[in-house]
N, C-alpha and C positions, 0 to 999 in steps of 0.2 A: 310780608304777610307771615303770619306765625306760624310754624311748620305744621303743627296741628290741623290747624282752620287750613290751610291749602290741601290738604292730603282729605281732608273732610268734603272742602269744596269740589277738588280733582273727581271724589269718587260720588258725586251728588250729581257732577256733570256725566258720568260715565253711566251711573243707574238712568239717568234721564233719556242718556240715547241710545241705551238696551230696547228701554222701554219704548223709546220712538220707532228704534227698529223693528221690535215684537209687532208691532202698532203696522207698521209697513208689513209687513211678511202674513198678519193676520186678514190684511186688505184682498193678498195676493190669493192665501190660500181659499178667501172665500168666495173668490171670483172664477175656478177654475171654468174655462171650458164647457161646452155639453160635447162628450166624444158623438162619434158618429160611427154607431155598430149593426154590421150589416143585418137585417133581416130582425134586427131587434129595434126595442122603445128604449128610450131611460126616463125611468118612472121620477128618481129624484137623484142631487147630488148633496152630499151630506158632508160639513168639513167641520175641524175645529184644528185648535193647535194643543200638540203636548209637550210641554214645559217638566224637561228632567225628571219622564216618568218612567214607571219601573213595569216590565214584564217578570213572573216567578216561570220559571223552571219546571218544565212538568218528569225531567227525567230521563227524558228519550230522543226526540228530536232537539229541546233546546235543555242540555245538560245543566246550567246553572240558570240563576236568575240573572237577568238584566238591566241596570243600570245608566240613566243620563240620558235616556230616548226624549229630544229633540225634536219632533215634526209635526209637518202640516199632514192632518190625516184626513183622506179622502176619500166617500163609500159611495160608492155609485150601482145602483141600482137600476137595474133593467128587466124587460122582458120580452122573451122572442116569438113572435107572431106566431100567433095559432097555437101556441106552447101553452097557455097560462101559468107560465111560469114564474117567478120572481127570484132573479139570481141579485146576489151583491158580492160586486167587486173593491176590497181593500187594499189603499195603498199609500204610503208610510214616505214621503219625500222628505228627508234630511234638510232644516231649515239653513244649518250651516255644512260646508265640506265635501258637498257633493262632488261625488270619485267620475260624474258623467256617464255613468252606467246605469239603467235597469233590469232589475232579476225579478225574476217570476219564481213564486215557490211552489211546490206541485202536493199534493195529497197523501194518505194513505189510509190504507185501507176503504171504507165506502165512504172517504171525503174527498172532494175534489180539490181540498182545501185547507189549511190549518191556522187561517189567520193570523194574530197578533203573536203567537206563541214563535211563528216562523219569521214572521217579518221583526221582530226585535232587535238583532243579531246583525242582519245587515243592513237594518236603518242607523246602527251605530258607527259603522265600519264605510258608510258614507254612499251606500243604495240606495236609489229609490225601489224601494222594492213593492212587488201587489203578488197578493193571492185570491184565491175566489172559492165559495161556498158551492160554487154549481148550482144553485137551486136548491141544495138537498136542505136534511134538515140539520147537519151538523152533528149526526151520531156514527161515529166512526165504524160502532161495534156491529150496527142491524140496518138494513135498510126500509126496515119496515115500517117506517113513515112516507117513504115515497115511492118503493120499487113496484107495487097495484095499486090498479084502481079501486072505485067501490064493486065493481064485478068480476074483480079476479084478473084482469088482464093487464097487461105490463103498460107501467105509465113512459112510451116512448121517449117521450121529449126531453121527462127528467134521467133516462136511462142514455140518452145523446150526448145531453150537460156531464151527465159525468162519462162516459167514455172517450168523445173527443172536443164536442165543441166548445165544451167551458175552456180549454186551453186555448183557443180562437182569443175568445172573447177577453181574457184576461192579459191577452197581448195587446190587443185593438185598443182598450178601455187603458190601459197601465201605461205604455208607449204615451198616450196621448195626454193624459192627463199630467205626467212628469214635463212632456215638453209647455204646456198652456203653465204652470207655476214658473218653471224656470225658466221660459221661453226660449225655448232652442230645444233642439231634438235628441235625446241620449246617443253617446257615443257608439254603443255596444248595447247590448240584448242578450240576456242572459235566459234559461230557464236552470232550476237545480232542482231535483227531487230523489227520490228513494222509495222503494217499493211501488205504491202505484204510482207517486211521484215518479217513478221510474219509466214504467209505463206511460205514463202522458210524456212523457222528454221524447220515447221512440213515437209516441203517435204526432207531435209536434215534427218532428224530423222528417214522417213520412206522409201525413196530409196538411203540415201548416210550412212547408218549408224555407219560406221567405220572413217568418215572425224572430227567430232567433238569430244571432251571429254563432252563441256556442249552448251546446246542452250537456248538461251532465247528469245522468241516469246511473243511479245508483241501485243495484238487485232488482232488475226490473221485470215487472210482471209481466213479459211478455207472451205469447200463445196464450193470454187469459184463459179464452173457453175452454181450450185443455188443460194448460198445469192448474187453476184452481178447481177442477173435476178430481184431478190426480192427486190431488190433497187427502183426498179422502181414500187411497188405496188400503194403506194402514188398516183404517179401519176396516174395510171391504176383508182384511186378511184377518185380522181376528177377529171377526166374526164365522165367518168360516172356517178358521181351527177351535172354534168354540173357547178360547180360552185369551183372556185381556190380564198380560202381564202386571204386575204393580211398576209405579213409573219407576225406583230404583234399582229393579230387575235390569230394565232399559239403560239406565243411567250408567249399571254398573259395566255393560256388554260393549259402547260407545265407548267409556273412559279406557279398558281395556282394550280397544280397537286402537284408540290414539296412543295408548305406551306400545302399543306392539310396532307402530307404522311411524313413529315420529321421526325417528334418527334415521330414517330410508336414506333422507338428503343429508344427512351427515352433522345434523345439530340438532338437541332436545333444547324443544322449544315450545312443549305443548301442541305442536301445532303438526298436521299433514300438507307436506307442501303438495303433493302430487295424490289424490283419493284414488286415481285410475291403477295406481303402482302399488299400492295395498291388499293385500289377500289375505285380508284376519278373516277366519273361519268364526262363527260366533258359537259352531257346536264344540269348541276345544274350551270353551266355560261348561257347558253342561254337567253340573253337579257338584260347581266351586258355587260357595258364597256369596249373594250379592251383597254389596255393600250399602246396605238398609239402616240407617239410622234408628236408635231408638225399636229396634227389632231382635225381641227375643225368641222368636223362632227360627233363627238361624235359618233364615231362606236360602234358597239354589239355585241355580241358574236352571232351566228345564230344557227338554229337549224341544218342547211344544213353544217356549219362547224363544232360543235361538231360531228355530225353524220362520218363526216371525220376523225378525231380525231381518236374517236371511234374503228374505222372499220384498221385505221393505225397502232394503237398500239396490234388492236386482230390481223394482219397477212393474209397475202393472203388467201384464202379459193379456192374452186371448186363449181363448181355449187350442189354439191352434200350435202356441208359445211363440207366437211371434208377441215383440215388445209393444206397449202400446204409448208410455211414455217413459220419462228415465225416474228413477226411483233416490230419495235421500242419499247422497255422498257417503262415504265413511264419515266418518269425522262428527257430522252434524249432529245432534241434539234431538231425539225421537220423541220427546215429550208433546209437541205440540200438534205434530200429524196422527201420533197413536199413543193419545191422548185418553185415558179412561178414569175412571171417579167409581168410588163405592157407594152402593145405593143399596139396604139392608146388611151390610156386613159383605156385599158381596160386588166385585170388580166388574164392569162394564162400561160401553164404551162413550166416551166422549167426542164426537168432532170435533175438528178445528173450523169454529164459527161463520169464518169467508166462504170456504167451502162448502159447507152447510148451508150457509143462506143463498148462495148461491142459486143451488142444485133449486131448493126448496121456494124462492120466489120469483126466480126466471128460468130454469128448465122445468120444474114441475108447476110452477103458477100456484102451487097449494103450499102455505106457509107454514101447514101442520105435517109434511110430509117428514117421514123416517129414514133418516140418510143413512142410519144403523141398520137397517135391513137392508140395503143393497148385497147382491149376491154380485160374483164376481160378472157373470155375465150381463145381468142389470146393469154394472156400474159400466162397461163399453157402452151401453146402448146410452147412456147420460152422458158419456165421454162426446162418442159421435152428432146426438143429438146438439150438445151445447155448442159445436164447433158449427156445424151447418146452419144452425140456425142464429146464431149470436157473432160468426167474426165477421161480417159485414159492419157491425155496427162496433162492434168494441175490440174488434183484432187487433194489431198493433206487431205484424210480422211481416208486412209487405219489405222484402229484402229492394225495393227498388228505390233508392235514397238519391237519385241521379241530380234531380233539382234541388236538394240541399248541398251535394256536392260543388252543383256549378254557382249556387251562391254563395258560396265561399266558407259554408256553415263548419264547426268543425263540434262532433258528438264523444263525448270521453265517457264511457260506460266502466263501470268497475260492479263485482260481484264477490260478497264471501265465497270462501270453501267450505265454509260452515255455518251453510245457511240453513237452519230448519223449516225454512218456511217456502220458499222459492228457487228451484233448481240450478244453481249454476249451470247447467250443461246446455237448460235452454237459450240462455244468453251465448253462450260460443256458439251455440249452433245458428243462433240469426246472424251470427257475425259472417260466420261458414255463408252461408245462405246468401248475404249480401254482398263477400267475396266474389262467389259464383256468378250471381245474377250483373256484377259490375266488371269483372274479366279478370279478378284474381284479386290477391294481399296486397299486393305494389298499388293500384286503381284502388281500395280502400284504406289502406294505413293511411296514407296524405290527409283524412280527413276523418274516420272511424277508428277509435282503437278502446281496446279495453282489456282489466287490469283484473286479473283474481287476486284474491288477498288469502291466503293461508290460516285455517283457525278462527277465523271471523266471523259469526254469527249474523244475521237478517239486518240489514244496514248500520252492522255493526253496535246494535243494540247488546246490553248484555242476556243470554241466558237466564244466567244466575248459576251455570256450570261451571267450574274451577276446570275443564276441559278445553272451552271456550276461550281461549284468551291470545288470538293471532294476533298479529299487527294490522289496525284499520287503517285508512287515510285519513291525514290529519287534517288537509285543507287541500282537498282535488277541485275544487270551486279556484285557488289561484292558477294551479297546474293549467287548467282549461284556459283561464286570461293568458295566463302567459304566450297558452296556444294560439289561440286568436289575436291577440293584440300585439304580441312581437314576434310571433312564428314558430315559438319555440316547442318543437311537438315532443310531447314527453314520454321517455323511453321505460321510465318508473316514478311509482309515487313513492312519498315519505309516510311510512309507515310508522304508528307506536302502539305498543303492546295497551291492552285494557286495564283496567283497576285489579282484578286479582290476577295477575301475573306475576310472578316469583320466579326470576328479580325480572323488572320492567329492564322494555328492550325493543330498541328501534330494527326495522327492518324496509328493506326494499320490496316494493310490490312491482312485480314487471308485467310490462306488456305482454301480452298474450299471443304467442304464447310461449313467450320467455319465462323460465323460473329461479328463484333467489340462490344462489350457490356459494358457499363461505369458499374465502381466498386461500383458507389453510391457516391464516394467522391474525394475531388480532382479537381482540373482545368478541364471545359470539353474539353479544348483546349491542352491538352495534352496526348500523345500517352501511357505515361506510367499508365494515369487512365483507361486505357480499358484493355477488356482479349477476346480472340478468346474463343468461346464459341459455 
């Protein structure tokens, strides 16, 4: 045969039985299953196949665009009695190279969910992976398409969906639909999330305990009904010294904080390994220059803005000065919690939104209420209010992890040190907490460990601060496998520096509450010169 015509025929017989495959694999995926989820309906099951399609990039959780997506995509739809709810759950089955694992991805802010933009990534890398809407309505920023009703009163069911039971469901519903396509049961179970993702990993660990084999929670929103109250201290404080810095006032007091504290640990790196070992005063600026772009009034640092500063990074108090929660680290980024905007020429305050709506559509039920008026005492009575009445349903601090432990689960948590949005302290303190309540470090290491990361901003998003630039984790989604699937429990992550880092530089994130220590010699830009210590 003439080499031509065979290589022609060869690849005539090869598109044929792509296409006969495709043809098989489109039979498969439209056939899945009706799961079977407790206390719920499925309204319908929705499939198609995607053939080498592309997800873009939105910047944050999925940094670039994606590439070659592969799957049978399956949406199933339910709703939970007496709920009138309508949740959909999506999930992304790799038609070829399935790795025998499912991962569940977790939300942020007021999504229970992220869909296509999360499941992209490790529908390549050979997951079957599912996320879920919860019900809501898919606006990250407000909840104010589902958090009332038409009389003002909190819509419970969709406030359930998103605090714990969507993560139920999108195990029950995910789980079962992977094993009906590839008939057999995933190997492993995964959950991965960050910020409230983070939060639903610890409420899976403490009211789903048997759904996952490992979870990884990254800056996670734990004590909700407190730390998003305490969000708004900031502002409770400059309100009350009458005076709303300009943010580069802020900017500049932070950046100065981190050149004064950086070389503590004995390498400039941008970054504070240790916040607690730090004692930059921010009144030893008072009456230097901020560093204001495009500012020809040569602005100062004031004594009325240090005194802010101050009072922001000590933490809420009571009138009594006992602490009510912990307050922004050094290091962090003040822009987002005391947060303020000009309105006629003149500075006032901004909240940070979560916080805000918070207060304003489940502690106060009135969606026009003024979080900027809170006085200090005011703001305990919202602190207290929102804990008593909101952590039954949406806490996520019960330190009693015993039946995740006895199944074998194993939870990797990691947290900036420069996080502006979410407390590190509260994460070591559930750890503390769960220590306690299980008989010490030895009785949780084996199965709970978590990792601070130096310099690191809110799941290691950027800023946009040239301050900001610690070493995140690069892939704590394998570290966790590894845990689970070969045993290997991990002592530190593989850290790398962000995009404005000068000069980029790998570093060690240690377990907690190990910190990274240079050898003395060697590159200080490299990971393998340091030791958790």
């Amino acid at each position: 045969m003439i080499p031509a015509l065979a290589a022609l025929v060869l690849g005539s017989l090869v598109a044929a039985a792509r296409s006969l495959a495709l043809d098989d694999v489109a039979v498969k995926c439209s056939r899945i299953a009706k799961p079977t989820v407790p206390e719920a309906e499925i309204l319908s099951i929705d499939t198609r196949i995607i053939i080498n399609g592309t997800v873009l990039g939105n910047g944050q959780t999925l940094k670039q665009d994606v590439h070659g997506i592969t799957v049978c995509e399956v949406n199933v739809t339910l709703s939970h009695r007496h709920a009138n709810d309508k949740v959909l759950i999506q999930t992304w089955l790799p038609i070829q190279g399935w790795n025998n694992r499912w991962l569940a991805l977790g939300g942020g802010a007021w999504l229970a969910g992220q869909g296509t933009v999360d499941l992209a990534l490790p529908a390549t890398r050979g997951y079957a992976a599912s996320s879920t809407d919860g019900g809501l309505d898919g606006n990250p920023f407000t909840p104010a398409g589902w958090a009332l009703d038409g009389h003002d009163a909190i819509n419970s069911p969709l406030l359930e969906n998103f605090a714990h039971r969507s993560i139920h469901d999108v195990a029950v519903v995910g789980k079962a639909v992977a094993a009906s396509f590839y008939q057999r049961r995933a190997a492993y179970s995964y959950w991965s999330g960050c910020s409230t993702g983070g939060r639903q990993g610890m409420v899976a660990a403490q009211r789903y305990p048997r759904d996952f084999d490992g979870i990884l929670a990254g800056a996670p929103a734990i004590y909700w009904t407190q730390y998003v109250v305490a969000e708004l201290w900031p502002q409770v404080v400059m309100r009350e010294s009458g005076h709303y810095p300009l943010p580069c006032e802020l900017d500049t007091i932070v950046k100065r904080a981190v050149e004064a504290c950086d070389e503590l640990d004995g390498v400039k790196d941008s970054a504070i390994t240790d916040p607690d070992a730090c004692a930059f005063d921010p009144f030893t600026l008072v009456g230097t220059r901020a560093l204001c772009d495009g500012d020809s009034t040569n602005t100062t640092i004031s004594s009325a803005t240090a005194s802010i500063v101050r009072k922001v990074w000590d933490g809420p108090r009571n009138a009594d000065g006992s602490r009510l929660w912990p307050g922004l680290l050094i290091g962090a980024s003040l822009s987002a919690l005391a947060g303020t905007q000009l309105t006629n020429d003149t500075n006032g305050p901004m909240p940070f939104f979560l916080a805000q709506q918070w207060v304003q559509y489940f502690v106060k039920q009135n969606a026009s209420f003024d979080v900027g008026t809170l006085t200090s005492a005011e703001f305990e009575s919202v602190l207290m209010d929102s804990k008593n009445r909101f952590d039954a349903i949406i806490g996520s601090s019960n330190p009693d992890l015993s039946a995740f432990k006895k199944g074998g689960g194993k939870l990797l948590a990691w947290h900036g040190l420069a996080d502006q949005l979410i407390f590190p302290q509260d994460t070591v303190q559930y750890l503390n907490e769960v220590e306690h309540f299980l008989g010490g470090g030895n009785a949780t290491n084996s199965f709970f460990r978590l990792f601070l990361a130096p310099g690191v901003d809110h799941c290691a998003y950027s800023s946009g601060q040239a301050f900001a630039v610690g070493a995140a984790p690069v892939d704590p989604l394998a570290a966790l496998i590894s845990w689970v699937e070969d045993g290997n429990a991990p002592v530190a992550l593989d850290g790398e520096s962000g995009p404005t880092a000068t000069p980029h530089f790998t570093r060690k994130i240690c377990k907690y509450p190990l910190k990274p220590k240079y050898v003395g010699c060697g590159s200080k830009t490299l990971a393998k010169n340091f030791v958790c210590v």
